[in-house]
MARDREN-218978 format. One record per residue (C-alpha): residue number from 1; x, y, z. Coordinates in pm, 1 decimal, decimal comma, always signed. Layout:
% residues N
+-----+----------+----------+----------+
|   k |     east |    north |       up |
+-----+----------+----------+----------+
| NUM |        X |        Y |        Z |
...
+-----+----------+----------+----------+
//
This chain:
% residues 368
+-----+----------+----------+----------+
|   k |     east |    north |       up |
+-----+----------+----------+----------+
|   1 |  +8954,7 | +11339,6 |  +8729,7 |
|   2 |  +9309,1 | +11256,9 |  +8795,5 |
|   3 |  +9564,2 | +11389,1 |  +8628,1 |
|   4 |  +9890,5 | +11306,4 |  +8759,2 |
|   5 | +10078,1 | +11155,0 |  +9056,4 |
|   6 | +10404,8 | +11307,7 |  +9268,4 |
|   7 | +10619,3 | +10992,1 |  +9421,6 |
|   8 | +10891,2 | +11061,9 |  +9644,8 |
|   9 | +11117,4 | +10798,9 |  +9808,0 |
|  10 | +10801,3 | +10589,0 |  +9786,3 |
|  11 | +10917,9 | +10230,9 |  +9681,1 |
|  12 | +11216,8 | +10249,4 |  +9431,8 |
|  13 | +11144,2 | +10605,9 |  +9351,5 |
|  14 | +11318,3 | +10887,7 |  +9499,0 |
|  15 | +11151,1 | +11151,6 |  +9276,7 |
|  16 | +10917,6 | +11110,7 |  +8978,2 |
|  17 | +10590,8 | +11221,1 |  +8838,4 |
|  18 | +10309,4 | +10990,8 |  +8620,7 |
|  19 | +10087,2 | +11178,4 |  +8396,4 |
|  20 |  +9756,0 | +11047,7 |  +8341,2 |
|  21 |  +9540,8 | +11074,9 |  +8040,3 |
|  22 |  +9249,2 | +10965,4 |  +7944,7 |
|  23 |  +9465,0 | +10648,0 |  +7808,1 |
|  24 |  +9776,3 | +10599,0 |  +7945,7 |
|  25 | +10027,3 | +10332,2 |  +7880,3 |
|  26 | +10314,7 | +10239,1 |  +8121,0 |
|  27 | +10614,5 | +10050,8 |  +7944,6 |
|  28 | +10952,2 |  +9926,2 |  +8103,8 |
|  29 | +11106,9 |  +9550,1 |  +8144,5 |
|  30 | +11025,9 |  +9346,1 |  +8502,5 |
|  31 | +11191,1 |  +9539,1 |  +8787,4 |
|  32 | +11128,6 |  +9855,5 |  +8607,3 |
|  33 | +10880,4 | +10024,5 |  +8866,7 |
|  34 | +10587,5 | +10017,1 |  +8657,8 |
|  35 | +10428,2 |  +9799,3 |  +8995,9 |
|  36 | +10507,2 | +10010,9 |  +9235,2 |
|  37 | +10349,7 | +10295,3 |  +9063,6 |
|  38 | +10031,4 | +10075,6 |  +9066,7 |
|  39 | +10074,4 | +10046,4 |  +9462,9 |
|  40 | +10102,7 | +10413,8 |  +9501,5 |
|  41 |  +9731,5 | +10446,6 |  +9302,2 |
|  42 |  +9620,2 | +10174,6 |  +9557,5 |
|  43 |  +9738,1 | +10338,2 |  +9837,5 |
|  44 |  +9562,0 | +10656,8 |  +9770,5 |
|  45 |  +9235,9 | +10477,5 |  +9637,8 |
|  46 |  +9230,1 | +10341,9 |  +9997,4 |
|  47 |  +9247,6 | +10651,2 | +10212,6 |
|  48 |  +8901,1 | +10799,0 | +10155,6 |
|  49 |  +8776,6 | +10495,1 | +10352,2 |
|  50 |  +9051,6 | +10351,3 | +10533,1 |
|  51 |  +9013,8 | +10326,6 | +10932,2 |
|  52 |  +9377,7 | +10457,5 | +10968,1 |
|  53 |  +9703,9 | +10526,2 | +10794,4 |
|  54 |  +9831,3 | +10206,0 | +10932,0 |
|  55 |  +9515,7 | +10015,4 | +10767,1 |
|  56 |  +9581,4 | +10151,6 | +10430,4 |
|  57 |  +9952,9 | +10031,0 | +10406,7 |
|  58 |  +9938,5 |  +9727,1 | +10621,8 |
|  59 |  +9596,2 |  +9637,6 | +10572,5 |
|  60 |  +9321,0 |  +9504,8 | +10777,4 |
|  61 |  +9075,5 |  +9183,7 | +10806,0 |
|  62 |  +8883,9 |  +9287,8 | +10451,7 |
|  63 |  +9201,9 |  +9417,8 | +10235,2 |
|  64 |  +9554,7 |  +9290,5 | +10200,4 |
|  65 |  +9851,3 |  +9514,1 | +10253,5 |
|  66 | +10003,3 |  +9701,4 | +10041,9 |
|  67 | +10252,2 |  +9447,8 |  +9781,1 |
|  68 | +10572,0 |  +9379,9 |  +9925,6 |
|  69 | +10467,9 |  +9473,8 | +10269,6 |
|  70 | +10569,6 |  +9759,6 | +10526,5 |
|  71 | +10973,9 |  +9733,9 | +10501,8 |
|  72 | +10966,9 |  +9804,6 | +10109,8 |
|  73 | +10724,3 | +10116,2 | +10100,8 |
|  74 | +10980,2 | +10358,3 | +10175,2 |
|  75 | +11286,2 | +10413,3 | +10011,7 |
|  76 | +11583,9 | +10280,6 | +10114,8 |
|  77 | +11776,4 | +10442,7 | +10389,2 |
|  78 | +11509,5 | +10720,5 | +10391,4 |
|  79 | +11214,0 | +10668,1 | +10635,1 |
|  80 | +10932,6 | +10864,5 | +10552,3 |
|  81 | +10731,0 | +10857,7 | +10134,9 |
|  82 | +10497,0 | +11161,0 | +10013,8 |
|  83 | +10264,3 | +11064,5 |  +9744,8 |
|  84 | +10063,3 | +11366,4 |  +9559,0 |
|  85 |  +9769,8 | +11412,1 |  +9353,6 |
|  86 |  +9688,9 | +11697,0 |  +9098,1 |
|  87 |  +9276,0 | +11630,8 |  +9045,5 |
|  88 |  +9051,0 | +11823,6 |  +8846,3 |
|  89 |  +8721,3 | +11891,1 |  +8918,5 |
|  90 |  +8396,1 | +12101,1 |  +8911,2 |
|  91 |  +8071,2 | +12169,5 |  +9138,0 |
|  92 |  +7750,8 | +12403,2 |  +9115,5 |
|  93 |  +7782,2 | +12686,4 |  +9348,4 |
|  94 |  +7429,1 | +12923,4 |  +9309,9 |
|  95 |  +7364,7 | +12797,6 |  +8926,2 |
|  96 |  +7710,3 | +12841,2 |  +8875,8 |
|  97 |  +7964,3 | +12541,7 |  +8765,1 |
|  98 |  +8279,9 | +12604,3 |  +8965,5 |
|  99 |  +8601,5 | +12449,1 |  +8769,0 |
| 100 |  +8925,0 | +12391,4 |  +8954,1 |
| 101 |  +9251,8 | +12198,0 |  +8956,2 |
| 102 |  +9429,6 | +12118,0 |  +9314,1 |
| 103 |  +9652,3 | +11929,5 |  +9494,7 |
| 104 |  +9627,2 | +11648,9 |  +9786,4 |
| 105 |  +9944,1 | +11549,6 |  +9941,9 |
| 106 | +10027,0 | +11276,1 | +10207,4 |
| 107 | +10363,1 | +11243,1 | +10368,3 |
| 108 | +10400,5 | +10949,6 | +10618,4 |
| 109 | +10658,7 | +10783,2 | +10861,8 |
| 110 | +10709,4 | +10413,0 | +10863,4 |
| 111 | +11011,9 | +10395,2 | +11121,4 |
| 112 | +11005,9 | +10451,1 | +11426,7 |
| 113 | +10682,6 | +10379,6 | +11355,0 |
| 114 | +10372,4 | +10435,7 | +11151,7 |
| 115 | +10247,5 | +10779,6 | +11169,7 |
| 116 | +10123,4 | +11074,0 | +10926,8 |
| 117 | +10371,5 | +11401,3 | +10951,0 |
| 118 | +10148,0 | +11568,3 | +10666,6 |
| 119 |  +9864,6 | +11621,6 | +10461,8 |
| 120 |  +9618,9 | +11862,3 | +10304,1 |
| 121 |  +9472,1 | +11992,5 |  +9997,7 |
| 122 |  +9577,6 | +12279,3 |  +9826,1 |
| 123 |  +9389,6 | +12453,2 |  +9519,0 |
| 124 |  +9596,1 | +12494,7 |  +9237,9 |
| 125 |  +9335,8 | +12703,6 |  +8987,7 |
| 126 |  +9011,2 | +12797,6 |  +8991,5 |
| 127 |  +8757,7 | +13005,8 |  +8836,6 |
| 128 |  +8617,3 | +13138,4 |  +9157,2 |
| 129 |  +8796,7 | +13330,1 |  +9411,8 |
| 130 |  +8673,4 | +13125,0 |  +9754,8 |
| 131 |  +8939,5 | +12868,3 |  +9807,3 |
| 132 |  +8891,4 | +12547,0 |  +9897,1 |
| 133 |  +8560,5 | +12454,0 | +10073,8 |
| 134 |  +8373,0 | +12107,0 | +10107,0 |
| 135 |  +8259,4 | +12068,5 |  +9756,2 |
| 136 |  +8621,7 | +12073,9 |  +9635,7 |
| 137 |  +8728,1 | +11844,5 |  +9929,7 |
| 138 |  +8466,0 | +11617,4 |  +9861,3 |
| 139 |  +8564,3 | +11618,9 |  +9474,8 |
| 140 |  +8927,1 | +11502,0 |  +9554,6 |
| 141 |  +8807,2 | +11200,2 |  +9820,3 |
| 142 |  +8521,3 | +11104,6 |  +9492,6 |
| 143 |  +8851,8 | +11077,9 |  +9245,5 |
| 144 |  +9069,1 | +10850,9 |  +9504,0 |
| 145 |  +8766,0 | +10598,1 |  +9556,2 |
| 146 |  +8723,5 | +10577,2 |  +9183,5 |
| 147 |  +9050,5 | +10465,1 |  +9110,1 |
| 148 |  +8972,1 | +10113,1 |  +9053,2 |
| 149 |  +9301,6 |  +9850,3 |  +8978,5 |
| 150 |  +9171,7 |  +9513,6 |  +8849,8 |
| 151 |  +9413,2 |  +9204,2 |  +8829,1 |
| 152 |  +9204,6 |  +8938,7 |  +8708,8 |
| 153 |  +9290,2 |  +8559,4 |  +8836,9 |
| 154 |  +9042,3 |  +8316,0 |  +8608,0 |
| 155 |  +9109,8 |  +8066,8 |  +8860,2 |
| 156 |  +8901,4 |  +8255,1 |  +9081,9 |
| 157 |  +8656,7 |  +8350,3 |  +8818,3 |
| 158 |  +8503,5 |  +7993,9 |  +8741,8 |
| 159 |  +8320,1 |  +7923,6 |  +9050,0 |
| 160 |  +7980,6 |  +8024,8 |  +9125,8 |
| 161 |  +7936,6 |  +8399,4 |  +9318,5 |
| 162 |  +7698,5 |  +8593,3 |  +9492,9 |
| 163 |  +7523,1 |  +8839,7 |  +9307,3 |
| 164 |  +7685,4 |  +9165,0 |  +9385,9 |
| 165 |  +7677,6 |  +9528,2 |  +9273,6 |
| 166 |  +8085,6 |  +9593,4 |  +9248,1 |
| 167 |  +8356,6 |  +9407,1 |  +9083,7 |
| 168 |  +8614,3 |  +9285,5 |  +9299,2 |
| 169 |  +8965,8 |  +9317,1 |  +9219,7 |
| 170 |  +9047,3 |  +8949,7 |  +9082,1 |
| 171 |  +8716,1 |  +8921,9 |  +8930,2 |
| 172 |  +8609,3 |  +8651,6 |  +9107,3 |
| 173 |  +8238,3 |  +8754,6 |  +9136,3 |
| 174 |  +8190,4 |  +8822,7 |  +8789,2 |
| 175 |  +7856,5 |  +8633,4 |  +8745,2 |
| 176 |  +7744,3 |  +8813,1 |  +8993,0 |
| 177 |  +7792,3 |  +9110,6 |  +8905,2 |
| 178 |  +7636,9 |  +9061,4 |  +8546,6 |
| 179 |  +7323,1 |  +8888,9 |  +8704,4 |
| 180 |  +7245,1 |  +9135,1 |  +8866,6 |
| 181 |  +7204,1 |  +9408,8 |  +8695,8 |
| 182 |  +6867,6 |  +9531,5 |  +8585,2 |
| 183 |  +6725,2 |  +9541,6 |  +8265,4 |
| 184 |  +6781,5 |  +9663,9 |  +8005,4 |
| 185 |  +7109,5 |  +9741,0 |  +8111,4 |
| 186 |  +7255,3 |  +9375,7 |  +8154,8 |
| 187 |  +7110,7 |  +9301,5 |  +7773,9 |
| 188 |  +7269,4 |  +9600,6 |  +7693,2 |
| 189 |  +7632,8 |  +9531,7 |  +7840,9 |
| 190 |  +7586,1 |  +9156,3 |  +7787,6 |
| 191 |  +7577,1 |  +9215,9 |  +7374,8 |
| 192 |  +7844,2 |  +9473,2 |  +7419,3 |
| 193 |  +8122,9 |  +9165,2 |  +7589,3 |
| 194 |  +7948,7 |  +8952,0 |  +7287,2 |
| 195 |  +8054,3 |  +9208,8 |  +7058,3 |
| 196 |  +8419,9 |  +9252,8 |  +7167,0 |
| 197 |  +8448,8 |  +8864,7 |  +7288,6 |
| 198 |  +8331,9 |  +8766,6 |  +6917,4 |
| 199 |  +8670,2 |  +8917,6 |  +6780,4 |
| 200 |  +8885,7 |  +8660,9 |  +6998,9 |
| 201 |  +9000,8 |  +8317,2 |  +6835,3 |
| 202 |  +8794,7 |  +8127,4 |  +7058,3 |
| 203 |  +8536,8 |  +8013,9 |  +6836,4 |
| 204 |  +8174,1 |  +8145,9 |  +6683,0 |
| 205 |  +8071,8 |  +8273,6 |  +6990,0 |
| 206 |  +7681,5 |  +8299,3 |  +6983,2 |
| 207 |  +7574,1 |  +8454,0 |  +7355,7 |
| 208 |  +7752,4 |  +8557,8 |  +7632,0 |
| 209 |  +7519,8 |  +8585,9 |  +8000,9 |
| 210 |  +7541,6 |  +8520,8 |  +8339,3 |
| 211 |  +7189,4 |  +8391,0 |  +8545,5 |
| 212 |  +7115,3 |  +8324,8 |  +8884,6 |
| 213 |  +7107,9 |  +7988,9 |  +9024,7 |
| 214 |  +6987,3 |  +7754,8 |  +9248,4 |
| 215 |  +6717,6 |  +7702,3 |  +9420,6 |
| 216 |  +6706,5 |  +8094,8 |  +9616,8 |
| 217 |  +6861,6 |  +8233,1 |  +9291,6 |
| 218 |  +7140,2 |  +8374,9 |  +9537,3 |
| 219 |  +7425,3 |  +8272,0 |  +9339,0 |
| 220 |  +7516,7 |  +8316,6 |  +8941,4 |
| 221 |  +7743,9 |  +8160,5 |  +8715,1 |
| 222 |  +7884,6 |  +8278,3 |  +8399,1 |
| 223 |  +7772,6 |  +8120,1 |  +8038,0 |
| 224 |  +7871,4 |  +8118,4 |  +7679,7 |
| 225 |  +7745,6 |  +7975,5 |  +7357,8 |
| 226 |  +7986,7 |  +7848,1 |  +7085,9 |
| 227 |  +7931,2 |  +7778,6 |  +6746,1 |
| 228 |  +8202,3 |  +7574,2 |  +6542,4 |
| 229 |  +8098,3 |  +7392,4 |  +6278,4 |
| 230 |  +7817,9 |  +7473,4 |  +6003,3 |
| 231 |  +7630,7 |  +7131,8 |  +6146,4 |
| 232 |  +7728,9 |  +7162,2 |  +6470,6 |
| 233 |  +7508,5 |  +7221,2 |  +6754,3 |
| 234 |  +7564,1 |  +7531,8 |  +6960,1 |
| 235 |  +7809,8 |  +7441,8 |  +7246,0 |
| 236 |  +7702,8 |  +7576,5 |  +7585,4 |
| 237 |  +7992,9 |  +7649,4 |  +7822,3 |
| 238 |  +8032,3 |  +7774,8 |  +8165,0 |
| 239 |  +8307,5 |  +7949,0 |  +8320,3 |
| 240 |  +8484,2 |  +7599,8 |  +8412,2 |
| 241 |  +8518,5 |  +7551,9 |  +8065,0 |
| 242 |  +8645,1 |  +7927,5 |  +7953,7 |
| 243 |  +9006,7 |  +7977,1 |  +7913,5 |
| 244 |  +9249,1 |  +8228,0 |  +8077,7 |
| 245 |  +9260,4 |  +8450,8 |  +7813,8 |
| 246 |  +8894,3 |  +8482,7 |  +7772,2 |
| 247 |  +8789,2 |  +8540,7 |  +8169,4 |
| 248 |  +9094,0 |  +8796,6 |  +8171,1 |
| 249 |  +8917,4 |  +9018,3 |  +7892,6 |
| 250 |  +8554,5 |  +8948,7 |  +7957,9 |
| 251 |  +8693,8 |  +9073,8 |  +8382,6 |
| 252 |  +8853,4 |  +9394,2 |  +8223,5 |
| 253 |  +8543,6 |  +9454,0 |  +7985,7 |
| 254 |  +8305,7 |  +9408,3 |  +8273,4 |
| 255 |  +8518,4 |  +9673,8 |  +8483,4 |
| 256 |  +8482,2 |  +9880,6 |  +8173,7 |
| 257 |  +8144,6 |  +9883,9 |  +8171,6 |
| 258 |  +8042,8 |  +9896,0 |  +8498,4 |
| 259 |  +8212,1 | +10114,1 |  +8695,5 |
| 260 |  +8139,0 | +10456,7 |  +8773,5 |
| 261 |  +8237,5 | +10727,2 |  +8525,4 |
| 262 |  +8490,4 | +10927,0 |  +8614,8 |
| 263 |  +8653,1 | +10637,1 |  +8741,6 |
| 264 |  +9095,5 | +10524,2 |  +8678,2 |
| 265 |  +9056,1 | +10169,8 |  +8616,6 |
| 266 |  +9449,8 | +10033,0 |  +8612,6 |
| 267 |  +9527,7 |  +9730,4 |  +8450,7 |
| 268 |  +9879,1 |  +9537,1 |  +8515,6 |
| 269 | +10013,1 |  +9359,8 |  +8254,6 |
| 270 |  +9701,3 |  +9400,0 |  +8050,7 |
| 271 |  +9751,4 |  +9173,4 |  +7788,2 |
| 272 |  +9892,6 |  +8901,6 |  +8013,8 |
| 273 |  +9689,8 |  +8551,0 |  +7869,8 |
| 274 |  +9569,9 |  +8686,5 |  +7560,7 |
| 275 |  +9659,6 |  +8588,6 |  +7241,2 |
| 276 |  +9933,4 |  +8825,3 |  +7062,8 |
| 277 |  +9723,8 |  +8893,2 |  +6743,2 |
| 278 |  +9441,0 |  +9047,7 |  +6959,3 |
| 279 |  +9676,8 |  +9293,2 |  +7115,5 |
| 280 |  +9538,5 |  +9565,4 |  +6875,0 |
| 281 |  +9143,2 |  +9492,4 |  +6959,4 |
| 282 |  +9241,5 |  +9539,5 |  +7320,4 |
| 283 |  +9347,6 |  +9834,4 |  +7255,6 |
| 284 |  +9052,4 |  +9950,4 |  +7016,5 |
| 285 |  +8863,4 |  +9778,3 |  +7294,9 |
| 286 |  +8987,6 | +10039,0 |  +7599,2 |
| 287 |  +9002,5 | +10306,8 |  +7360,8 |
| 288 |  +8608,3 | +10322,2 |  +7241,1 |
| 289 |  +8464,3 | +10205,5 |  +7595,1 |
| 290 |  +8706,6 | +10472,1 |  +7777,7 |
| 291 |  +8555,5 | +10770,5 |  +7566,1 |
| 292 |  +8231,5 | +10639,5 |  +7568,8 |
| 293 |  +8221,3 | +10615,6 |  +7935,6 |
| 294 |  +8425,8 | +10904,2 |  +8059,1 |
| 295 |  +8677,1 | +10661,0 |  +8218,4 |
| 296 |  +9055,9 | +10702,4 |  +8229,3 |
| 297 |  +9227,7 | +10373,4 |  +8181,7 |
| 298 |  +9626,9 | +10297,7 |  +8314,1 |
| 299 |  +9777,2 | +10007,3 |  +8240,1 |
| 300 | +10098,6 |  +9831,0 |  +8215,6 |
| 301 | +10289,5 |  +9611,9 |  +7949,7 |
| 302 | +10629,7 |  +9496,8 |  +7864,2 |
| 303 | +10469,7 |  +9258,8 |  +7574,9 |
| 304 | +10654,8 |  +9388,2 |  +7273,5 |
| 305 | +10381,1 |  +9273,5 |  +7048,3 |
| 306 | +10126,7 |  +9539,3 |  +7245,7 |
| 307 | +10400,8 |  +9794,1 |  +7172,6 |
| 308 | +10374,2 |  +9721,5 |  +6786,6 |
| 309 | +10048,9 |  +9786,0 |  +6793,9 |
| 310 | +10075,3 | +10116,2 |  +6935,1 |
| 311 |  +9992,1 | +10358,7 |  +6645,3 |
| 312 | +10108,0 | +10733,8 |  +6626,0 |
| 313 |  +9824,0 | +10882,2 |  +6826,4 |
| 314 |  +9920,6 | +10673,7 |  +7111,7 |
| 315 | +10304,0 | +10794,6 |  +7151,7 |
| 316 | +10205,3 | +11119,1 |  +7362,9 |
| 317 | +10060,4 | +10872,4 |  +7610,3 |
| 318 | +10323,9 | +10631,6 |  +7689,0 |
| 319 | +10525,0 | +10665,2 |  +7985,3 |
| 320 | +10818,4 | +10489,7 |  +7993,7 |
| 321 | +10995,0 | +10325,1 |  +8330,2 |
| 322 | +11319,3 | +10235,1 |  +8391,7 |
| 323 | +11600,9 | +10221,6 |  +8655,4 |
| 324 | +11866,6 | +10455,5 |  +8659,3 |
| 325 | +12193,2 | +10251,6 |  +8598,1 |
| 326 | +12355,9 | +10407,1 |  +8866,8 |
| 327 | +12122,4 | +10484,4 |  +9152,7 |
| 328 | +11927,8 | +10185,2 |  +9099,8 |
| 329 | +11615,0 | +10517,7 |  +9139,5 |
| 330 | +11332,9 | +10415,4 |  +8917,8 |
| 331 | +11238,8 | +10689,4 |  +8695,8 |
| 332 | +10977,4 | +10822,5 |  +8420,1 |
| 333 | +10984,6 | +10988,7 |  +8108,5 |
| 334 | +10726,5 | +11051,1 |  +7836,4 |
| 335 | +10808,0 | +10823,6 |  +7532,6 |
| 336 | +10785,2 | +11155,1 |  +7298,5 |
| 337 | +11081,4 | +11338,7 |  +7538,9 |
| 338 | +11313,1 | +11050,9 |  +7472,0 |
| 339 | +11593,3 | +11238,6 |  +7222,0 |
| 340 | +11700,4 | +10994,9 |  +6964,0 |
| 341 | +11362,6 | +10838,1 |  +6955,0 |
| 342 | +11296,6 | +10933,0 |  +6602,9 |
| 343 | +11672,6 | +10734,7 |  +6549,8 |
| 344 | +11530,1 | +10459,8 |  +6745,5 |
| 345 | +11228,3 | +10420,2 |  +6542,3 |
| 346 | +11365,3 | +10387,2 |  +6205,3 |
| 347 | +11548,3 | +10086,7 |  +6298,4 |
| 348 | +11241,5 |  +9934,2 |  +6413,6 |
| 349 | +10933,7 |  +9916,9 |  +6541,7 |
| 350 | +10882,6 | +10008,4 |  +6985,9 |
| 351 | +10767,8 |  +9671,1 |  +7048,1 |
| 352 | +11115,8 |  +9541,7 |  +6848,0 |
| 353 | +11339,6 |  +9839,1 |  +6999,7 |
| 354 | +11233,6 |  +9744,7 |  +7363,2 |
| 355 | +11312,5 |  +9382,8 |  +7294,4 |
| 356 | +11643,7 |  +9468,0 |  +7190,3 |
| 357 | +11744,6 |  +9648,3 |  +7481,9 |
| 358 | +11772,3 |  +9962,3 |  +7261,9 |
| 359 | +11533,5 | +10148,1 |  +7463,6 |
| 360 | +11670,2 | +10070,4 |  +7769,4 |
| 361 | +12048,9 | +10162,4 |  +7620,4 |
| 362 | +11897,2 | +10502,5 |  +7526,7 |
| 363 | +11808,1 | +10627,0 |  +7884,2 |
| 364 | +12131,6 | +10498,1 |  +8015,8 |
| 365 | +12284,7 | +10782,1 |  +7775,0 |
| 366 | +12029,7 | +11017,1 |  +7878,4 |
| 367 | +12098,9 | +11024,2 |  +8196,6 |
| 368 | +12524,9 | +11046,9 |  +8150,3 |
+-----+----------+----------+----------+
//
């Protein structure tokens, strides 16, 4: 698993470190930094099968760049980012499980031009004495490839797609996806979206399913069945007819459910569409499905009505972001380092304190 990231003079970070837990919340206002930590995960969730280091931060004919494009990766004047990764893993070695922590690092030039000046692995811990062999190595490229960041665009939801085995980034072959899985599994994960979906205030839903269509059954679409009125017939709905707010969940629920364990799924701006009084079943939601699973979940938020919903337990895992007033460096700090937070919180709740500016106010004084 991963459990934290090194940036230096990557994007608008000069030096800073994200720990990752098995839930992990990212706060700060817009401009922040909280994106361009997600573009460092993307970065290294590319390089296991990228064709080049020039592919993985420019892109190629099957992946975008990286966001904002070549001139903004690095720092500014500095010409050259290192991005590290502290992983966890294990392996059987003769009937034996072999435990260890280590390190990958990259370091990379973009001017002149693109090139890689560094990278290797280096074992941090570990309960047997041999070092780092191809087990270990292979360990570390498994953990990049599972770190999966979903932005879901319901525009691109509500068509018709292939049936597939992965879910792509936007969501976008959702039906897909769900049709073709095998039984019992899709009845299985199609009563557990039912289950969460049926909390939302979009009606009695009855069924949620996707089916093949068509006359080669190549394609799938993406169905629900409302309910709501006593005498009313149920409703029958495709995804044309689903709002934003419910393709956004059902496209984080599905990524949830059906990627591998052991996987990061990052979410950005994860309550972005949904309805304010739901914040606290989307967290319940990650919560449950993350432990059940074995999957680590990052995501992103600035919505002060997620923050109020963010109960005790949850303070050791929110990271805050911010810029230093300054430098203009974004920067991190754990929510529970903050001094005066105690202060902070008696005049109000996070989600009210953020609003305010008060947060913000507080890490200017920090840093003096």
């Amino acid at each position: 698993m991963l459990k934290q990231i090194n940036l230096k003079n990557w994007k608008s970070f000069k030096e800073a470190t994200l720990y990752i837990d098995p839930i992990t919340i990212l706060i700060g206002t817009n401009s922040s930094g909280k994106s361009n930590i997600i573009d460092a995960l993307d970065f290294l969730s590319r390089i296991p099968e990228a064709k080049s280091l020039e592919s993985a931060l420019i892109g190629d004919s099957h992946t975008p760049g990286i966001r904002g494009g070549l001139e903004w990766v690095v720092r500014k004047p500095e010409t050259q980012f290192t991005l590290e990764a502290v992983i966890s893993g294990e392996y059987k070695q003769e009937d034996e499980k072999v435990e260890f922590d280590c390190l990958y690092s990259i370091t990379s030039e973009i001017e002149p031009k693109i090139q890689l000046i560094n990278e290797f692995i280096k074992l941090i811990k570990s309960n047997d004495n041999n070092g780092i062999n191809n087990s270990s190595e292979n360990t570390v490229l498994e953990v990049l490839k599972k770190i999966f960041i979903i932005n879901p665009i319901p525009q691109n939801m509500r068509d018709y797609s292939p049936l597939s085995k992965i879910l792509e980034q936007d969501g976008s072959n959702i039906a897909g996806v769900l049709a073709a899985l095998p039984e019992p599994e899709k009845e299985k994960i199609e009563q557990t979206l039912l289950n969460y979906l049926s909390q939302l205030p979009e009606g009695d839903l009855q069924r949620v399913w996707a089916e093949p269509v068509g006359r080669l059954g190549s394609d799938a679409m993406l169905y629900c069945e409302e309910k709501w009125g006593e005498n009313q017939e149920p409703l029958l709905v495709d995804a044309r007819g689903m709002s934003d707010g419910t393709l956004r969940f059902l496209a984080i629920l599905t990524a949830l459910l059906t990627r591998p364990e052991g996987s990061l799924i990052v979410i950005e701006e994860v309550d972005n569409g949904l309805h304010p009084s739901r914040a606290g079943l989307l967290l319940k939601m990650l919560k449950e499905i993350g432990k059940k699973r074995n999957i680590d979940i990052l995501v992103t938020t600035h919505n002060p009505a997620l923050m109020d919903e963010l109960t005790p337990d949850f303070i050791p895992f929110v990271m805050v972001a911010y810029r230093d007033q300054d430098t203009g460096e974004s920067q991190l700090i754990p929510l529970d380092e903050i001094e005066n937070l105690p202060k902070l919180m008696a005049s109000g709740s996070l989600g009210k304190i953020t609003q305010q500016g008060l947060l913000e106010k507080s890490l200017a004084k920090h840093n003096e």
